[in-house]
C-alpha positions in Angstrom: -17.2 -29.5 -9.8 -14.1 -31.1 -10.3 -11.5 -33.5 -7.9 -7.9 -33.1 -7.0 -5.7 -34.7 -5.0 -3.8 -32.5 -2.7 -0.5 -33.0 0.1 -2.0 -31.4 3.3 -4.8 -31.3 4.5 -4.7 -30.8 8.3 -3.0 -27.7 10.0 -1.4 -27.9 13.3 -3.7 -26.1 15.4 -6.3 -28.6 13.9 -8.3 -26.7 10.8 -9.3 -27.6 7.6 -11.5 -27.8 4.2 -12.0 -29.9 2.0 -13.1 -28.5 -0.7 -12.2 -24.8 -2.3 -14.8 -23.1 -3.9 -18.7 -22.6 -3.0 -22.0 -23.2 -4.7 -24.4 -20.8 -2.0 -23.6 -17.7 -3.9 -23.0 -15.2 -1.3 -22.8 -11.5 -2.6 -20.1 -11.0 0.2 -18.1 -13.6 0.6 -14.6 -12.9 1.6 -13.4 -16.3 -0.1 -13.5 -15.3 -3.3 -11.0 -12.2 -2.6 -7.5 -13.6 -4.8 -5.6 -13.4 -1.9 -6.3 -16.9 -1.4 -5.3 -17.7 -4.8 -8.0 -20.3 -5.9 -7.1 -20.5 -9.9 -10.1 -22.0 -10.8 -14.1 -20.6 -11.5 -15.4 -20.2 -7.5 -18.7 -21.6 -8.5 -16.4 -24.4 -10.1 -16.0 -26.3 -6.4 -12.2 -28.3 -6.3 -13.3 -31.3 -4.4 -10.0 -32.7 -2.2 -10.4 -36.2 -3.3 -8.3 -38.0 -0.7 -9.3 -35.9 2.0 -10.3 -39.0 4.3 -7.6 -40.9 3.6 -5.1 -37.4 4.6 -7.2 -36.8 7.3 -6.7 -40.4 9.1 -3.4 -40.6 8.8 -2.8 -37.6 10.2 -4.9 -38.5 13.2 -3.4 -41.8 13.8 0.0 -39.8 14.5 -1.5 -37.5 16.6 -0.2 -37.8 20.0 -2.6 -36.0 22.0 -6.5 -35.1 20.8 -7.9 -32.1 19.9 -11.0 -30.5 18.2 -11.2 -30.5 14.8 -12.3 -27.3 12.5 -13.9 -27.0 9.5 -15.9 -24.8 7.5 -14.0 -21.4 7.6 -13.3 -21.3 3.7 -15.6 -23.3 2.1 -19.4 -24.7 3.7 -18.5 -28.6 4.4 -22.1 -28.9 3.3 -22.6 -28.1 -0.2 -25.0 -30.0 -2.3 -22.7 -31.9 -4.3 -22.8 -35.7 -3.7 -18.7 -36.3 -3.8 -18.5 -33.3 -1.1 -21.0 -35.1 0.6 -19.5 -38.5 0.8 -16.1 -36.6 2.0 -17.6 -34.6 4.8 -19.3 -38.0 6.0 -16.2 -39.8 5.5 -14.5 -37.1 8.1 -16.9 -37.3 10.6 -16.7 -41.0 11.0 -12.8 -40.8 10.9 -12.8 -37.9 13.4 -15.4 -40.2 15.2 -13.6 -43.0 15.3 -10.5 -41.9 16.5 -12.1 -39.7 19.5 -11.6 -36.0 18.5 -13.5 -33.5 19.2 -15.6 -31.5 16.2 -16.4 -27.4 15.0 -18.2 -27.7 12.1 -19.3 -24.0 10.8 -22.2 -24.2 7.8 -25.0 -22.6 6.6 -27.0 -25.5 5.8 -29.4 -27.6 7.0 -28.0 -30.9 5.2 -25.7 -31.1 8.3 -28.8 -32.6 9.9 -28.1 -35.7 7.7 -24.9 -36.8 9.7 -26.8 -35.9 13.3 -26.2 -39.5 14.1 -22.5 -38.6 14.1 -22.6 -35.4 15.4 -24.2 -37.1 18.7 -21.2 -39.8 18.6 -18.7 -37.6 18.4 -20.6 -35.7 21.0 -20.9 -38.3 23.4 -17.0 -39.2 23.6 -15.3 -35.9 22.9 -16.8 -32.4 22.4 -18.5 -31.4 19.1 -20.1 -27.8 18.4 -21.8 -27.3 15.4 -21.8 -22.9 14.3 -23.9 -21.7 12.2 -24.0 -18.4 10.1 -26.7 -15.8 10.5 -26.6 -12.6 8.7 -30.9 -11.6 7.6 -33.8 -12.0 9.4 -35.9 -11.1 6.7 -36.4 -13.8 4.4 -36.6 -11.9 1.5 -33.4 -10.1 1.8 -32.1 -13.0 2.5 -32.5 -15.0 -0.9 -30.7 -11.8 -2.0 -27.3 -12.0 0.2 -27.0 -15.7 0.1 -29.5 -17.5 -2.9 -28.5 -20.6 -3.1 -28.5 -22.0 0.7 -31.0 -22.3 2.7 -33.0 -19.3 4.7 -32.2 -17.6 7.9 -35.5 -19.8 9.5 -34.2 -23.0 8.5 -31.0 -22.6 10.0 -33.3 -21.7 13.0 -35.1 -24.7 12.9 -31.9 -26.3 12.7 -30.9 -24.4 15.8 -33.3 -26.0 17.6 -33.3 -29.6 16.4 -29.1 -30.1 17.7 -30.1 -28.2 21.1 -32.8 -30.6 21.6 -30.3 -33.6 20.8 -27.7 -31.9 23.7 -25.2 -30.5 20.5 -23.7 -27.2 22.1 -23.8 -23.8 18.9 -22.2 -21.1 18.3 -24.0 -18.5 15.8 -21.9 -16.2 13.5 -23.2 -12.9 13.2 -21.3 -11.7 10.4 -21.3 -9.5 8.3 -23.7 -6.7 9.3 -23.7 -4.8 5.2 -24.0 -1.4 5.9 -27.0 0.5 4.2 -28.3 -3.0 4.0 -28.9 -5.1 6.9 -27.3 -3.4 9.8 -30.3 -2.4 11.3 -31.9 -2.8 15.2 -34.6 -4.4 13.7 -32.5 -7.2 12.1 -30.0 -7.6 14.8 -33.0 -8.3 17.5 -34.8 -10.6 15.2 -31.5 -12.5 15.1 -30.8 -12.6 18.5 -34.7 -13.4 19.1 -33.6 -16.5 17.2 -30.6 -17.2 19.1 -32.5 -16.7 22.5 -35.2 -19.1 22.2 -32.6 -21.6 20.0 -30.5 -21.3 23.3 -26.9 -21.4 21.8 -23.8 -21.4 23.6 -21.9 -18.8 22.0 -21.6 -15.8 19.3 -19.4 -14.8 17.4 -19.2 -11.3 16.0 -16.3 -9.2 14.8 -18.2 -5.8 14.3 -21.2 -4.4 12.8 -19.8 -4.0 8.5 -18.1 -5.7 6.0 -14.2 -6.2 4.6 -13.7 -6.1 1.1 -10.8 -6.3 -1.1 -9.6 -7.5 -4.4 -12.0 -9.8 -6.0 -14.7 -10.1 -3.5 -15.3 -5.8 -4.2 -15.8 -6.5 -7.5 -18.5 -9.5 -7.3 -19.7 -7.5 -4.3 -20.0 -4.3 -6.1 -21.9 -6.3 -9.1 -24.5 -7.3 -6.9 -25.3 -3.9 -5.5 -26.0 -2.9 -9.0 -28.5 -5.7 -9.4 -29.7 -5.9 -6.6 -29.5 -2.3 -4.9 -29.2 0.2 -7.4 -27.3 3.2 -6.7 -25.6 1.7 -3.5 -22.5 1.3 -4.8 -21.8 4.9 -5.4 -22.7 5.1 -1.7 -20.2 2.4 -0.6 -17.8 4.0 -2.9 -18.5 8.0 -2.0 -18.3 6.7 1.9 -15.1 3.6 1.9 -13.4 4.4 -1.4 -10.8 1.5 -1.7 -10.8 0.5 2.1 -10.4 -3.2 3.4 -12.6 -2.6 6.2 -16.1 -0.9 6.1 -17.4 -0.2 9.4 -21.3 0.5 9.6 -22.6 3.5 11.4 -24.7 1.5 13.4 -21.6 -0.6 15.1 -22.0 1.2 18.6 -25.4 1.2 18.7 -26.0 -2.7 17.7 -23.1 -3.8 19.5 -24.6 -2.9 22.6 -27.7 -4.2 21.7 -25.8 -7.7 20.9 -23.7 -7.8 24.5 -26.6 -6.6 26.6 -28.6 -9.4 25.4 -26.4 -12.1 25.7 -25.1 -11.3 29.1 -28.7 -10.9 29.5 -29.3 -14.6 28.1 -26.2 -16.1 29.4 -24.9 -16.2 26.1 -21.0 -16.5 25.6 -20.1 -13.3 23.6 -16.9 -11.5 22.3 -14.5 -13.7 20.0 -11.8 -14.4 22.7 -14.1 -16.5 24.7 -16.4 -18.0 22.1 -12.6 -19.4 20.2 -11.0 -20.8 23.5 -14.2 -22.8 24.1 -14.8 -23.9 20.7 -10.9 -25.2 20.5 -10.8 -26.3 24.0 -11.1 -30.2 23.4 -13.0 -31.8 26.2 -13.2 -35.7 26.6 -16.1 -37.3 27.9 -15.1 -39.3 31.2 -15.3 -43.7 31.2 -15.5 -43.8 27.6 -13.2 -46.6 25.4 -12.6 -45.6 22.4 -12.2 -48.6 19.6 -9.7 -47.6 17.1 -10.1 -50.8 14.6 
């Protein structure tokens, strides 16, 4: 871990992260591709030190208020006490000022700022999404080993739809040969059912790979799943996007259940009512 100041911080339409790098050791993940030029070791998290103090004053000259994202590059929630104070530090700024909040993590220490997660809640709008890829447990400790498992995040599930806090579950991504299967995709939405989220999100049954996330992606297979990367290679070569043969089949599967379910499926949907801020009627909010 190390701290850096940066210049920005918030975009426009509202995102951003505040750290660059991740500890949760995801055989897929798409942030380590170089595209996004991080310079330094992945594992060897940049912590934006004045992220707080960027993120307030970009609020106070906000004219009108909107929802707030973060999570997309890097998990807001990894176990690293300076990350930890920042993400808190955000919260009770975003709090304060009367935003609304999508926070997207895969772990269950987001349960230690529930108190401000029902705050923000109860002025504005917050939605708290959560990744899901495995079912099986096992398998899961393979694809992501250093966060917690699939039934946590469950449990977790649970806990902020018993305190009223709206989720959205990323299904994503389905690894072909691997754990794009019928039987993983309906113990996930089994999950999701009896959690009763709001929303999913799901951009198609595979993976994308490209420079720098293939080749950590590609050494994992040959730890893990010997021989499968000839079979990636034989089948997708150098291709960017890597479709699973299953995508008609579960995709089906994953719309018929939610419409089922009234669950809130396709992305179009799921992003206008995450980004959509709503503010909660007869409340004051104190500023200072």
């Amino acid at each position: 871990m190390h701290m850096r100041e940066v210049k920005g911080l918030l975009s426009a339409h509202g995102g951003m992260n505040i750290s660059r790098g991740c500890t949760h050791g995801c055989i897929y993940c798409d942030s380590r591709s170089k595209c996004y030029q991080i310079e330094h070791d992945f594992e060897d998290v940049e912590i934006k030190s004045n992220a707080p103090a960027l993120l307030e004053a970009a609020l106070r000259k906000r004219r009108k208020k909107q929802m707030i994202g973060t999570g997309a590059m890097s998990d807001p929630y990894l176990p690293i006490p300076e990350n930890l104070a920042n993400i808190r530090a955000c919260l009770e700024i975003i709090n304060r000022y009367g935003f609304g909040l999508a926070i997207q993590t895969k772990s269950d220490l987001i349960l230690r700022d529930l108190d401000l997660l029902l705050s923000i809640n109860e002025k504005a709008k917050c939605v708290v999404e959560i990744t899901l890829t495995t079912f099986d447990e096992n398998l899961c400790k393979i694809l992501e080993p250093n966060v917690c498992g699939t039934k946590r995040r469950f449990e977790v599930l649970k806990i902020l739809r018993d305190n009223g806090i709206k989720t959205v579950v990323w299904f994503c991504p389905f690894l072909p040969f691997i754990n794009d299967t019928e039987e993983n995709m309906r113990g996930l939405l089994d999950y999701c059912t009896e959690a009763k989220v709001h929303g999913i999100v799901c951009f198609g049954i595979g993976l994308t790979l490209r420079e720098g996330d293939r080749e950590y992606y590609y050494a994992k297979l040959d730890k893990h799943f010997p021989g499968m990367k000839k079979k990636y290679q034989q089948k997708y070569g150098l291709s960017y996007e890597l479709p699973s043969d299953n995508h008609d089949k579960l995709m089906k599967l994953l719309h018929e259940t939610c419409e089922r379910h009234n669950i809130l499926c396709g992305t179009d949907p799921v992003f206008e009512y995450m980004w959509t801020f709503e503010e909660k009627k007869g409340r004051q909010i104190e500023l200072f």
